[in-house]
C-alpha positions in Angstrom: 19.3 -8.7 -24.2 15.8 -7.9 -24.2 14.0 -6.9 -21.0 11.1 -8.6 -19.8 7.8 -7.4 -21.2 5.9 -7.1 -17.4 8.6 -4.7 -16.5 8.9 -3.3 -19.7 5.3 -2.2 -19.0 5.8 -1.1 -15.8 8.8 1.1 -16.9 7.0 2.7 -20.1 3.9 3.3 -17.5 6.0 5.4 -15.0 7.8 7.0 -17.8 4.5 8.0 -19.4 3.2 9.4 -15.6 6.5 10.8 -14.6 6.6 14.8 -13.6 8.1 17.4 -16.2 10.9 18.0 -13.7 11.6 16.0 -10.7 14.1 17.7 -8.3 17.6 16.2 -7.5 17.2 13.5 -4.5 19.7 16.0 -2.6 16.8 18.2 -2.4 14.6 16.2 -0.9 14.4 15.0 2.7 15.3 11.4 3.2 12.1 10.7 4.7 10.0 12.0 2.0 12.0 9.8 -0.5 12.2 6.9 2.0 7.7 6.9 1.7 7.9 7.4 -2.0 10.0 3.5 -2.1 7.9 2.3 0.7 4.9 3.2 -1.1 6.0 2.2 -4.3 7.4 -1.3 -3.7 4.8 -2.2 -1.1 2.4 -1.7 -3.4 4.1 -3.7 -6.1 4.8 -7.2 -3.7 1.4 -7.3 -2.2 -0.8 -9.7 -4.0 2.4 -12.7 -3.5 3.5 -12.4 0.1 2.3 -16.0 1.5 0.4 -15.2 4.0 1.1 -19.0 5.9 4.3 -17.3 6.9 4.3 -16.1 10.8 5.8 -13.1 11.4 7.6 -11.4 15.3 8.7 -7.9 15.3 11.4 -7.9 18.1 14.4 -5.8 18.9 17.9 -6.9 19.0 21.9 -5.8 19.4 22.8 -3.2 17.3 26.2 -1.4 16.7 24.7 1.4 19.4 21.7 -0.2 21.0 18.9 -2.1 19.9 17.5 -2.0 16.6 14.0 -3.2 14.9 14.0 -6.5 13.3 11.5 -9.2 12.1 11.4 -12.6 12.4 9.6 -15.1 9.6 9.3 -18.2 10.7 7.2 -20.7 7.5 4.4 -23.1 8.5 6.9 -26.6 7.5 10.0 -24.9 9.5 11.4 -27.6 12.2 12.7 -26.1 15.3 15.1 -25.5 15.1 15.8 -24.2 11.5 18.5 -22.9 9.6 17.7 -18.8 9.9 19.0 -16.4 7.1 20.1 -12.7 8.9 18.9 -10.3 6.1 19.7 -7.1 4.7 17.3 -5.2 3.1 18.3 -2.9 -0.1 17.8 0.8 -0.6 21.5 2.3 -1.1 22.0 2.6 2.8 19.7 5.5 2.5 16.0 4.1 2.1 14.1 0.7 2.3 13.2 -1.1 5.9 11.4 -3.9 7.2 7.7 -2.8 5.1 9.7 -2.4 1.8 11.1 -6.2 2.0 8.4 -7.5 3.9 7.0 -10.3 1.1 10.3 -10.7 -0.5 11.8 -11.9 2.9 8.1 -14.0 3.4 8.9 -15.8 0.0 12.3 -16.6 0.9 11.0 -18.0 4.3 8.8 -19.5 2.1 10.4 -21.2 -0.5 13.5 -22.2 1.7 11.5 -23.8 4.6 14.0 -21.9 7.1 13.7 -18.8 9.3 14.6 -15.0 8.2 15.4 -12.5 10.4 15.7 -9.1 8.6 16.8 -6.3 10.3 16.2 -2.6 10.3 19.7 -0.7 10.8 20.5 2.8 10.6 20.0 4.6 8.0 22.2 7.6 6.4 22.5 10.2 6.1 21.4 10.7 10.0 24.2 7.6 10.2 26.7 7.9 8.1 29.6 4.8 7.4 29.8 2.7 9.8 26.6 2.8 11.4 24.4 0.8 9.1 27.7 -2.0 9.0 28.2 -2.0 12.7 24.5 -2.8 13.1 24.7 -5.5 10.4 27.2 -7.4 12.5 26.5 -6.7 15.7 22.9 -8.4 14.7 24.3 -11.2 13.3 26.6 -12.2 16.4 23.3 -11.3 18.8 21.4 -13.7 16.2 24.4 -16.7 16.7 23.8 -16.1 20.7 20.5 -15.9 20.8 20.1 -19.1 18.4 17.6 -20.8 20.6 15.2 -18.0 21.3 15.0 -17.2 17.3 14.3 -21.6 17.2 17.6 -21.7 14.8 20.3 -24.0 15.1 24.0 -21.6 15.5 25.7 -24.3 13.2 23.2 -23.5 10.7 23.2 -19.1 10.0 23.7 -17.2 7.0 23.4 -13.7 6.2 22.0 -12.1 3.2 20.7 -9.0 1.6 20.2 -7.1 -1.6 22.0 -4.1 -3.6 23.1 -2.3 -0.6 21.7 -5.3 1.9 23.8 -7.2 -0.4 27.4 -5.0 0.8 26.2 -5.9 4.4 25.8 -9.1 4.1 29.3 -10.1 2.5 30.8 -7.4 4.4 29.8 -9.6 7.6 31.1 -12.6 6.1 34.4 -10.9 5.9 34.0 -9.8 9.5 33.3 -12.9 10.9 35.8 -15.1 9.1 38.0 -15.0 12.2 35.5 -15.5 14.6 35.4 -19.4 14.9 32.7 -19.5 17.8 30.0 -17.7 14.8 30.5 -20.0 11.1 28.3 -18.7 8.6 27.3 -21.3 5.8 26.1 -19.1 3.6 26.0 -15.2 1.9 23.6 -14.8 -0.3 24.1 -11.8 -2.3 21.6 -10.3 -4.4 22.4 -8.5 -6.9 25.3 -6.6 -4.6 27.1 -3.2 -4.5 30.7 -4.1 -3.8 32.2 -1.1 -4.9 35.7 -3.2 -7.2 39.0 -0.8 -7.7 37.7 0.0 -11.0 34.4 0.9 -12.1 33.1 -2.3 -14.3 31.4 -2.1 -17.8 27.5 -2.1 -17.0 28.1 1.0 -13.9 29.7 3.0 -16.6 27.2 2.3 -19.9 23.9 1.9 -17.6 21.5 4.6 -16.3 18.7 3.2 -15.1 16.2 1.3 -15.6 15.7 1.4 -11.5 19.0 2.4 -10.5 20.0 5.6 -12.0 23.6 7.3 -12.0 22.5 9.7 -9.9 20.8 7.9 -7.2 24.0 5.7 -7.0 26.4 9.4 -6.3 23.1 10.8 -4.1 23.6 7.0 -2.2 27.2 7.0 -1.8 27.3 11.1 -0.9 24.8 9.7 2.0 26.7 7.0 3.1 30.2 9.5 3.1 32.2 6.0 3.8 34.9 7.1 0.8 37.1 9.5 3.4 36.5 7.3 6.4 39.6 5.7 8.1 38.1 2.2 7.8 35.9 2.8 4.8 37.2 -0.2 2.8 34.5 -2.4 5.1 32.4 -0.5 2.8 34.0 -2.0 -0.3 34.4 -6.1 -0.3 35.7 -6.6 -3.8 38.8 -4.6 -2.4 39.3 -6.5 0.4 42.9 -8.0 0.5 42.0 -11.8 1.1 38.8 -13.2 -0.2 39.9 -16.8 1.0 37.9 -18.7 4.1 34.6 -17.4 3.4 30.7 -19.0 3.6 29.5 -20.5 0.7 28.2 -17.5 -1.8 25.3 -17.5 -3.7 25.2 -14.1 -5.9 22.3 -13.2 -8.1 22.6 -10.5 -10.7 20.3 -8.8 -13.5 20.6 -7.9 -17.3 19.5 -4.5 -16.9 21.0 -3.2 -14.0 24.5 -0.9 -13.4 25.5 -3.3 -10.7 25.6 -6.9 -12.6 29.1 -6.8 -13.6 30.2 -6.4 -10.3 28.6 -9.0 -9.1 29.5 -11.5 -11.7 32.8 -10.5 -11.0 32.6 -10.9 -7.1 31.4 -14.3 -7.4 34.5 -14.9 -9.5 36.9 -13.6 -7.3 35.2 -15.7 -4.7 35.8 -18.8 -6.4 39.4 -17.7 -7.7 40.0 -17.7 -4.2 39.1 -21.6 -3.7 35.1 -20.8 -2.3 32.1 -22.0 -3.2 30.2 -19.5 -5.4 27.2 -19.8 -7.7 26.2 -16.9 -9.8 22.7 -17.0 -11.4 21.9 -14.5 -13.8 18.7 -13.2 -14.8 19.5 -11.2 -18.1 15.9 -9.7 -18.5 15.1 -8.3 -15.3 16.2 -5.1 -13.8 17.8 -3.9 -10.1 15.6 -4.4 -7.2 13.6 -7.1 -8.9 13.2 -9.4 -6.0 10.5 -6.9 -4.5 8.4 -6.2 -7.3 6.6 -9.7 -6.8 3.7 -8.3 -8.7 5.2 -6.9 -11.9 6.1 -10.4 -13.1 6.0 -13.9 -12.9 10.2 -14.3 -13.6 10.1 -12.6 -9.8 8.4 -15.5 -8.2 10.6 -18.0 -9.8 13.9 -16.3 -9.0 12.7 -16.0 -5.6 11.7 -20.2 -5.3 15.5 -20.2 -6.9 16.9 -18.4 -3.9 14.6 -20.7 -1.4 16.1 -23.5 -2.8 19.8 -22.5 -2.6 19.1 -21.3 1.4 17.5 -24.6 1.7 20.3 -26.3 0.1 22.8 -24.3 2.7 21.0 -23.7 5.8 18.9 -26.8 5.8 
């Protein structure tokens, strides 16, 4: 495999700037890393967010109150619209509505139909299961509050990325039994599904992006591992991967997490549903909001428009 040269350059020009020594993430406070990403990846999507794309800050049901979210709603989007409930990334730990700001306004975008991210909690402050009970208590407030959003119920889906990515198929596991909320689509980007055994790329990659350590600093944060009903946390362990929305699951070349979601999409077919995996064996974790680092972004992003258009449309 051979990475992609715009990220190549990227990676060789925060190598070259990088500190001597850089303290563990446990010895940082959670905010201060949380404005490192935000300033980080905000300033690497700016210059292709489509502006045309109207944006709504509102609140809405969360697992223990009301939480932030953000509505995008495209120029072309009929009312109502399909509406995909998103998830943003950052290891349950870090990332929020600024981080995923243009990646959520090219999928709005490029699919035509709504997005609603929202902001849960965070850990460590809220440790397993906040940050999943927020994830589907938003997504049944977003099936009952259809009309206000301008979505059509018979035409939801959630999504998310690396840790967004969990939520998101998590949901779809909670919701199979509720037949009053159908999703039609979980679009999975480039997940953390935690499988029974650790696959190939988590054991033989560090890095680029997503580093060994950050993964055990993220999962010490979330502390879902000792928790009574921690397998939520884990949806390639789940028992019964039958009767669920259509799956579209993106992985990367260079990232500890693409075996496991190459193998989630299989075990989602295995199990008679639709999946499609599309990999992308040059790029790296968290791609999808680097928007300005290289032009293979943009056209995995109209990629990922196109299948929530194909699904929600």
């Amino acid at each position: 495999m051979t990475l992609d040269p715009h990220f190549k350059a990227m990676l060789d020009a925060q190598a070259a700037n990088a500190a001597a020594a850089t303290p563990p993430l446990s010895q940082i406070p959670p905010e201060m890393v949380r404005a490192g990403y935000r300033a980080q990846r905000t300033s690497q999507n700016a210059s292709t967010a489509p502006a045309s794309v109207a944006t709504r800050d509102l609140q809405i049901g969360g697992g223990a109150g009301p939480v932030p979210a953000r509505l995008y709603t495209p120029a072309e989007a009929a009312t109502p619209s399909g509406l995909l409930v998103y998830f943003h990334g950052g290891g349950f730990v870090i990332g929020d509505l600024e981080t995923h700001d243009a990646h959520c306004r090219r999928l709005a975008q490029f699919s035509g139909q709504r997005v609603l991210a929202v902001d849960y909690r965070l850990a460590p402050e809220h440790p397993f299961p906040a940050g999943h009970d927020d994830a589907l208590a938003a997504t049944r407030w977003a099936f009952d509050h259809a009309a206000e959003l301008g979505a059509d119920p018979a035409r939801i889906g959630v999504g998310g990325d690396s840790a967004g990515g969990n939520l998101a198929a998590s949901v779809a596991l909670d919701l199979r039994s509720d037949p009053a909320r159908r999703l039609k689509l979980q679009m999975l980007l480039y997940p953390a599904v935690w499988p029974e055994q650790e696959t190939q790329s988590r054991q033989e990659r560090d890095g680029p992006v997503l580093s060994k350590a950050a993964m055990a600093w993220f999962e010490a944060c979330l502390a879902f591992a000792d928790h009574p009903d921690g397998r939520r946390a884990m949806p390639a362990r789940a028992s019964d991967l039958g009767d669920l929305p259509a799956a579209y699951v993106v992985t990367a070349g260079f990232d500890p997490l693409e075996h496991e979601g190459r193998d989630y999409a299989g075990a989602l077919a295995k199990a008679g549903g639709e999946a499609r995996h599309v990999n992308y064996p040059s790029l790296v974790h968290d791609f999808f909001i680097m928007g300005d680092v290289s032009p293979a972004v943009i056209e995995a992003a109209k990629e990922a428009g196109a299948a929530i258009r194909a699904a929600l449309g």
